[in-house]
Residue frames relative to the residue before (quaternion, step in Angstrom):
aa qw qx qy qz dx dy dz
X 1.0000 0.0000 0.0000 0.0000 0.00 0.00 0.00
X 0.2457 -0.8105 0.5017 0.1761 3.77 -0.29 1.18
X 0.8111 0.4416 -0.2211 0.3134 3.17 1.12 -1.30
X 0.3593 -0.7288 0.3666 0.4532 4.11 -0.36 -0.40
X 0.1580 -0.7522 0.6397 0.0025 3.50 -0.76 0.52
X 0.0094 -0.8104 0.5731 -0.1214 3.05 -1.26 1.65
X 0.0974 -0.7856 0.6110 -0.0037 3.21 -0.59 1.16
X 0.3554 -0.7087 0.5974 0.1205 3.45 -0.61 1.50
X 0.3335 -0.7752 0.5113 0.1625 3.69 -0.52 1.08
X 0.7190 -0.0228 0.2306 0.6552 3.12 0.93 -1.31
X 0.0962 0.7733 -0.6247 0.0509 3.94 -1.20 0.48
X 0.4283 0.6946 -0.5265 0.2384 3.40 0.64 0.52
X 0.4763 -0.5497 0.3995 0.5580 4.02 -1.07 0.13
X 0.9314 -0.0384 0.0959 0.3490 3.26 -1.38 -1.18
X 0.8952 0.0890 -0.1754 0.3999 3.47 0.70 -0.43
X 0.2213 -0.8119 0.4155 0.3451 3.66 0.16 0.84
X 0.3300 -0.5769 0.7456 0.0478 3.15 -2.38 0.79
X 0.7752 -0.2255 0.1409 0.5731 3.24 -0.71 -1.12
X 0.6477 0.3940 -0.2731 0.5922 3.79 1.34 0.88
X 0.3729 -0.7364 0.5499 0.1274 3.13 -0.88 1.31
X 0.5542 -0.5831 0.4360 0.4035 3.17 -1.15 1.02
X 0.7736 -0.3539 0.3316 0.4079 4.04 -1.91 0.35
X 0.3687 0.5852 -0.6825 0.2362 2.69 -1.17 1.83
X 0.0140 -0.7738 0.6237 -0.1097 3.63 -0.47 1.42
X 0.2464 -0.7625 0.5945 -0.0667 3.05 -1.99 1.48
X 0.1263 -0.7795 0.6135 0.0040 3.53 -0.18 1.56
X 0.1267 0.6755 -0.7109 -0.1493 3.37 -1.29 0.33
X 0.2563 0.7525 -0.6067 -0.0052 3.74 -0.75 0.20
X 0.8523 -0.0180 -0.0980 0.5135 4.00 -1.36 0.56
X 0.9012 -0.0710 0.0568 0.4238 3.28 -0.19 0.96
X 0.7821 0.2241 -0.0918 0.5742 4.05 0.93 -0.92
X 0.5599 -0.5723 0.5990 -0.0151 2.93 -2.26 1.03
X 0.1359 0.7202 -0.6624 0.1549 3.51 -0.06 0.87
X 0.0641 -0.5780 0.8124 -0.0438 3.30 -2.02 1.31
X 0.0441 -0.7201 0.6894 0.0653 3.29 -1.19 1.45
X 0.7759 0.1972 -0.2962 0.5209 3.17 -1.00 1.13
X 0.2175 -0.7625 0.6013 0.0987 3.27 -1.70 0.16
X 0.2139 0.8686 -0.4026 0.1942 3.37 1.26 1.24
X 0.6634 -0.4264 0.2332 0.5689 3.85 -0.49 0.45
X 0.3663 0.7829 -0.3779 0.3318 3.97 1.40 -0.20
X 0.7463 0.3950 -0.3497 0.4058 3.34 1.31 -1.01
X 0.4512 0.6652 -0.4816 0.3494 3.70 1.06 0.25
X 0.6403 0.3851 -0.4089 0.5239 3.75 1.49 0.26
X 0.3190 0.7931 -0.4779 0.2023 3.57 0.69 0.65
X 0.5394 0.5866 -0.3492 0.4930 3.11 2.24 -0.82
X 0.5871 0.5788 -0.4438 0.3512 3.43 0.81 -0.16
X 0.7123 0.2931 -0.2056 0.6037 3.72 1.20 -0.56
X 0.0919 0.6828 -0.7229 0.0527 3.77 -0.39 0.82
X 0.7264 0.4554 -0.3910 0.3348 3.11 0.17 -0.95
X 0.4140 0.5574 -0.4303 0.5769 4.11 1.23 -0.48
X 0.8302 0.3652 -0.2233 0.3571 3.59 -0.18 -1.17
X 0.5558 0.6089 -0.3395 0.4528 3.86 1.41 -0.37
X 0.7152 0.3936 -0.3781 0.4365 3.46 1.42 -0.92
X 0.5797 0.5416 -0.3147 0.5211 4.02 0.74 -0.36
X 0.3518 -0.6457 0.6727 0.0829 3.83 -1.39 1.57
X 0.7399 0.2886 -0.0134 0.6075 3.49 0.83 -0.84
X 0.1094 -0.6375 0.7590 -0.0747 3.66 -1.88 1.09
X 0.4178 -0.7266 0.5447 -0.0300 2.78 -1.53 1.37
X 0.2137 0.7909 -0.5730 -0.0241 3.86 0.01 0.26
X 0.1079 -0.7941 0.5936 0.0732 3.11 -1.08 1.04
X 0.1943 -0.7748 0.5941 0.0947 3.96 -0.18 1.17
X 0.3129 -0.7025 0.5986 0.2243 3.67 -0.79 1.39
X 0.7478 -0.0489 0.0884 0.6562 3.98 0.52 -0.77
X 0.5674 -0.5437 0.5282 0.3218 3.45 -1.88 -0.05
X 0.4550 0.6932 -0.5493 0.1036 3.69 0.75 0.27
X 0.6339 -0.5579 0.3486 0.4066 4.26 -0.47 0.75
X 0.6699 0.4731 -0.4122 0.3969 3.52 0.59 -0.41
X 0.6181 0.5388 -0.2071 0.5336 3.85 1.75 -0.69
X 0.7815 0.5348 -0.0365 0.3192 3.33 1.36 -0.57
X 0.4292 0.7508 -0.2183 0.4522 3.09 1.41 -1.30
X 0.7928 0.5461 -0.1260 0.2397 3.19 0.28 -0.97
X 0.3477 0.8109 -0.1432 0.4483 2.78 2.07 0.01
X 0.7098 0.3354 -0.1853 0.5911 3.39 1.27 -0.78
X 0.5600 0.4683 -0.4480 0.5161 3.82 1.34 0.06
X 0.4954 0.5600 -0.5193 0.4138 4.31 1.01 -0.41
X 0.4587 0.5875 -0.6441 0.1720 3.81 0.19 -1.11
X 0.9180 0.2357 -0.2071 0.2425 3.04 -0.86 -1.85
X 0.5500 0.5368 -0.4800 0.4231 4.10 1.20 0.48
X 0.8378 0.3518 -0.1651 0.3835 3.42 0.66 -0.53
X 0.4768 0.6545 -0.5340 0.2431 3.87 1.16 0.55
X 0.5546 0.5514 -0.5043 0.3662 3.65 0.69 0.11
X 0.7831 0.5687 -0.1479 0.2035 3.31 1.27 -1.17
X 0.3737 -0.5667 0.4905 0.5465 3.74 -0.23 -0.12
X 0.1899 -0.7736 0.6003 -0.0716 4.14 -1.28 1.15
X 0.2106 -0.6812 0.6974 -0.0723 3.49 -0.11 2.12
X 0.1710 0.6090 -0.7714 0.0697 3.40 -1.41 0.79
X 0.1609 -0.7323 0.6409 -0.1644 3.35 -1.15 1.86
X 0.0001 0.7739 -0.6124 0.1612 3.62 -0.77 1.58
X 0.5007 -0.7482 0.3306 0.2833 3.40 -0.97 1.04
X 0.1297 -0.9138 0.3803 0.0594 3.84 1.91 -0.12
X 0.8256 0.0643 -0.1817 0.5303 3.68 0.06 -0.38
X 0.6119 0.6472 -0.2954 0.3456 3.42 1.02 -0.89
X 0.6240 0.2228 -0.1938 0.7235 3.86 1.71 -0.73
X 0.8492 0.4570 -0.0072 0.2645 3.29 0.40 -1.18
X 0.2134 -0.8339 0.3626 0.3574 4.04 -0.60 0.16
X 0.7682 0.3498 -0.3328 0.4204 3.37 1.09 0.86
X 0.7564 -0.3426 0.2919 0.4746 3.64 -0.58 0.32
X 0.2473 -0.7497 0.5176 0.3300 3.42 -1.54 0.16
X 0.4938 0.5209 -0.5219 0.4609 3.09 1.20 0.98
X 0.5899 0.4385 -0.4471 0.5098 3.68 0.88 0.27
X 0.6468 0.4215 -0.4442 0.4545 3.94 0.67 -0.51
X 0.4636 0.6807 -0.2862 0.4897 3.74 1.24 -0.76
X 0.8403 0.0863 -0.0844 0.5285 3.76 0.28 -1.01
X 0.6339 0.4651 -0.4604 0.4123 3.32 0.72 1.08
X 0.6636 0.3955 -0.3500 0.5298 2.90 1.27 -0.53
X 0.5917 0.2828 -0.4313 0.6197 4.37 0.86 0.08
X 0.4379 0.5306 -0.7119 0.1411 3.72 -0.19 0.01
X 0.9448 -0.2545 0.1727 0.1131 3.11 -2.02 0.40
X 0.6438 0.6171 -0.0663 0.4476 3.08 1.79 -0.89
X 0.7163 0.3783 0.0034 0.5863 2.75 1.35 -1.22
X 0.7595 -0.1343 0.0106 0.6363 3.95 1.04 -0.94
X 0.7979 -0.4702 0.3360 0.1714 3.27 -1.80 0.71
X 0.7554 0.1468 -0.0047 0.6386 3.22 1.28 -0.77
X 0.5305 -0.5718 0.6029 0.1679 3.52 -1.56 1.13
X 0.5203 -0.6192 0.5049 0.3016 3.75 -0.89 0.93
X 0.5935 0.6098 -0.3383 0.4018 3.46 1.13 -1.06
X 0.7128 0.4659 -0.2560 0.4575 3.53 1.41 -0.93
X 0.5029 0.6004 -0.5780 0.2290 3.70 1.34 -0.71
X 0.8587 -0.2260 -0.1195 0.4441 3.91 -0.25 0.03
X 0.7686 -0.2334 0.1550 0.5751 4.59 -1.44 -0.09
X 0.8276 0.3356 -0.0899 0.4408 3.83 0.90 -1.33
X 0.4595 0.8041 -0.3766 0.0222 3.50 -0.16 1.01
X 0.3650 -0.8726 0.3242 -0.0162 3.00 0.19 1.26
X 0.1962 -0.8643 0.4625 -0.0242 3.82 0.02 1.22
X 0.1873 0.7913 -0.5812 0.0310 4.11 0.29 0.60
X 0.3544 -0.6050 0.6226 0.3475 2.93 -1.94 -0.39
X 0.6677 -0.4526 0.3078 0.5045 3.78 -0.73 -0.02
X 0.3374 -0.6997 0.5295 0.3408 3.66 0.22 0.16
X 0.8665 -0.2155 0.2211 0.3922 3.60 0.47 -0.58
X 0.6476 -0.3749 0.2457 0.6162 4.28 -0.23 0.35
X 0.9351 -0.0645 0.0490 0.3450 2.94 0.11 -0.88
X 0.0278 0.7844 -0.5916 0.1844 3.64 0.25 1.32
X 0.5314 -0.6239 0.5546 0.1443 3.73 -1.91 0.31
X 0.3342 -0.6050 0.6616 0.2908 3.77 -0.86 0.23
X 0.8226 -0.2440 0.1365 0.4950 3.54 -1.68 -0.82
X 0.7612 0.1560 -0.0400 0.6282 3.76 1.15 -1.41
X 0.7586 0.3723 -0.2884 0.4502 4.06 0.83 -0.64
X 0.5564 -0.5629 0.5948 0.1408 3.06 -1.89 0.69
X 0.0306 -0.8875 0.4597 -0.0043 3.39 -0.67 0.78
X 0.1683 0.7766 -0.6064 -0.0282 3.95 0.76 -0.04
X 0.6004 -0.5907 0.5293 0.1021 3.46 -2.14 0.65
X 0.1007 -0.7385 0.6382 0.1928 4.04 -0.15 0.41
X 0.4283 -0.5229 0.7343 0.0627 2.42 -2.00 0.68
X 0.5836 -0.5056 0.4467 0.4520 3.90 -1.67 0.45
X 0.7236 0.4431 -0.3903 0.3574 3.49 0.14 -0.99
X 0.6428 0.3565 -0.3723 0.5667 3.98 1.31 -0.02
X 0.5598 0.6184 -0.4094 0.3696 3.47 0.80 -0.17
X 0.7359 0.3704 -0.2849 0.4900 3.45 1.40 -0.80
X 0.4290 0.6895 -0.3911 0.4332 3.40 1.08 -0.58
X 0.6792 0.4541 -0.2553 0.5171 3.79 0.25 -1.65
X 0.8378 0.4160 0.0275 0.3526 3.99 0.16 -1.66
X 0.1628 -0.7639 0.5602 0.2758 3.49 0.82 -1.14
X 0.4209 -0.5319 0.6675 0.3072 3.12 -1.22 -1.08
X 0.4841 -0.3870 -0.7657 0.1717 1.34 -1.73 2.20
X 0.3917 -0.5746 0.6928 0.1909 3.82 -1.34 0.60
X 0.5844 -0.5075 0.5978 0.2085 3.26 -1.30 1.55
X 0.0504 -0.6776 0.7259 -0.1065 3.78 -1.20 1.29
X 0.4371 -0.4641 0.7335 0.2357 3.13 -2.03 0.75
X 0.8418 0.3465 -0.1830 0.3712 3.90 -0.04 -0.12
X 0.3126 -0.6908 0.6103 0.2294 3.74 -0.31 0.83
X 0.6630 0.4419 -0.4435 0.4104 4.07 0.46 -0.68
X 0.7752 0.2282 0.0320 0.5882 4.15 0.61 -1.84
X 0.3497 -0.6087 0.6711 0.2384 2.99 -1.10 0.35
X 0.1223 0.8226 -0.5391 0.1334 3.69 0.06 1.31
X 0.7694 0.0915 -0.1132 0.6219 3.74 0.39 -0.57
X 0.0425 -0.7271 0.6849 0.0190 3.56 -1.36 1.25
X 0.0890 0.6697 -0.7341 -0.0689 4.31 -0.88 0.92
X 0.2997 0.6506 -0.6975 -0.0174 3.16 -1.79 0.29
X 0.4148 -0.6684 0.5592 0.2616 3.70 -0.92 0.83
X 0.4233 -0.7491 0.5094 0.0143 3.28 -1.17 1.47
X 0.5361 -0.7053 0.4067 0.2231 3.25 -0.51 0.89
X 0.7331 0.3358 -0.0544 0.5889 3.73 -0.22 1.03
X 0.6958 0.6077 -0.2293 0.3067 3.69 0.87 -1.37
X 0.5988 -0.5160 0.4418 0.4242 3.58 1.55 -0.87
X 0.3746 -0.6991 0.4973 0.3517 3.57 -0.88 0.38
X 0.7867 0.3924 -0.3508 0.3225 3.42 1.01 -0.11
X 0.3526 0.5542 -0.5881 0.4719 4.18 0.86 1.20
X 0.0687 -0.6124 0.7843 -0.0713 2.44 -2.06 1.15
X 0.0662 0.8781 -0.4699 -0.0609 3.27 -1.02 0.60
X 0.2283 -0.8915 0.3900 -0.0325 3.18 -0.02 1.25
X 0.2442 -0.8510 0.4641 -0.0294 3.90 -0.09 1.97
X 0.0548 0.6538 -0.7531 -0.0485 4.07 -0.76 0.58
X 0.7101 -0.5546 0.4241 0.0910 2.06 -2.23 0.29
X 0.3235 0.7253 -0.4674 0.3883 3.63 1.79 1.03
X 0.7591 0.4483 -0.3539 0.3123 3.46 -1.51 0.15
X 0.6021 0.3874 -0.5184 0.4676 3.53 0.93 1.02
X 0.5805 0.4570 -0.3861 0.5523 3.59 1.56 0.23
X 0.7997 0.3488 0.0240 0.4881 3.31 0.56 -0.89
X 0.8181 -0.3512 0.3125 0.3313 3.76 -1.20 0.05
X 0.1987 -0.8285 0.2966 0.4314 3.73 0.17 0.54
X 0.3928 0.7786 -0.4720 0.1292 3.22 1.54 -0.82
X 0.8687 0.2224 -0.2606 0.3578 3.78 1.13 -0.55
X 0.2265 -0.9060 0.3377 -0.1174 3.43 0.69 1.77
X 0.6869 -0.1800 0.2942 0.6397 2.99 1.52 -2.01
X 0.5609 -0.6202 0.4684 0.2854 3.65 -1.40 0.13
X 0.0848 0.7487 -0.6419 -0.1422 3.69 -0.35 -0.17
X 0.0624 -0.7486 0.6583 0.0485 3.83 -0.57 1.47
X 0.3292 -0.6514 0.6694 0.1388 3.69 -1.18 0.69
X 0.0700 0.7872 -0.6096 0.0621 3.54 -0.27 0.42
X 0.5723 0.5994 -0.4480 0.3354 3.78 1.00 -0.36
């Protein structure tokens, strides 16, 4: 697959209606990327057949706030054949791992099944650093002060309430960048604002 193709699952702010809260699906040359984990992934049943071609899924979690997250307990039953990358920004916003916010927030109490169990291959990271690579794509983290630069003000939103998900193709940049804006970094550290995926 040369080209990218996004299929916004869900883009709504905090509380979904007839929009699920932030959850976007990239597939392009070869990989599966899910940014966010908003009540959005409960339309994944709508794309099996997207998710049959791909051995392996990307999730990328901009912050731990529940409206980005939740969604976590709707991935199980798409992804136990597959190998299951989940990437969290953990020290960089945060003071613990995203494999501690991860297994506290599914532990036992709360849901039936350990992430560790959702399929044979699961793999918990943090971001290694701004700007780091999956199996074939490049991926680097924005900050606000690049977030306005790229977008201005106002910045094109999936959500009349938050300004949670921002796309727009950049003049010059290539047909193959996406960049993809939540609503983190006025609680928290800005370094995690948005995604910037290179895919060209």
């Amino acid at each position: 697959m040369s080209e990218m193709t996004i299929y916004i699952l869900g883009s709504a702010g905090w509380i979904p209606g007839t929009n699920e809260t932030s959850c976007i699906m990239v597939e392009n040359r070869g990989e599966l990327f899910i940014l966010d984990a908003g009540t959005g992934m409960s339309n994944l049943r709508k794309y099996r057949e997207v998710l049959d071609r791909y051995d392996t899924v990307h999730l990328l979690l901009s912050h731990y706030h529940l409206d980005h997250m939740i969604g976590l307990i709707y991935i199980d039953p798409f992804i136990r054949e597959k190998r299951f990358r989940v990437y969290g920004p953990e020290r960089m916003a945060y003071p613990e791992t995203t494999e501690y916010y991860l297994h506290a927030f599914l532990r036992k109490e709360f849901f039936s099944r350990s992430i560790d169990t959702f399929s044979d291959d699961v793999r918990i990271m943090d971001f290694p650093a701004e700007s780091f690579s999956s199996a074939t794509r490049r991926l680097q983290l924005q900050n606000r002060s690049t977030r306005r630069r790229l977008f201005g003000s106002p910045w094109m939103t999936g959500s009349s309430m938050r300004q949670t998900l921002c796309f727009r193709r950049i003049p010059g940049a290539g047909s193959g960048r996406m960049f993809f804006f939540t609503n983190a970094g006025s609680m928290h550290s800005p370094v995690m604002t948005g995604i910037h995926l290179f895919c060209s």
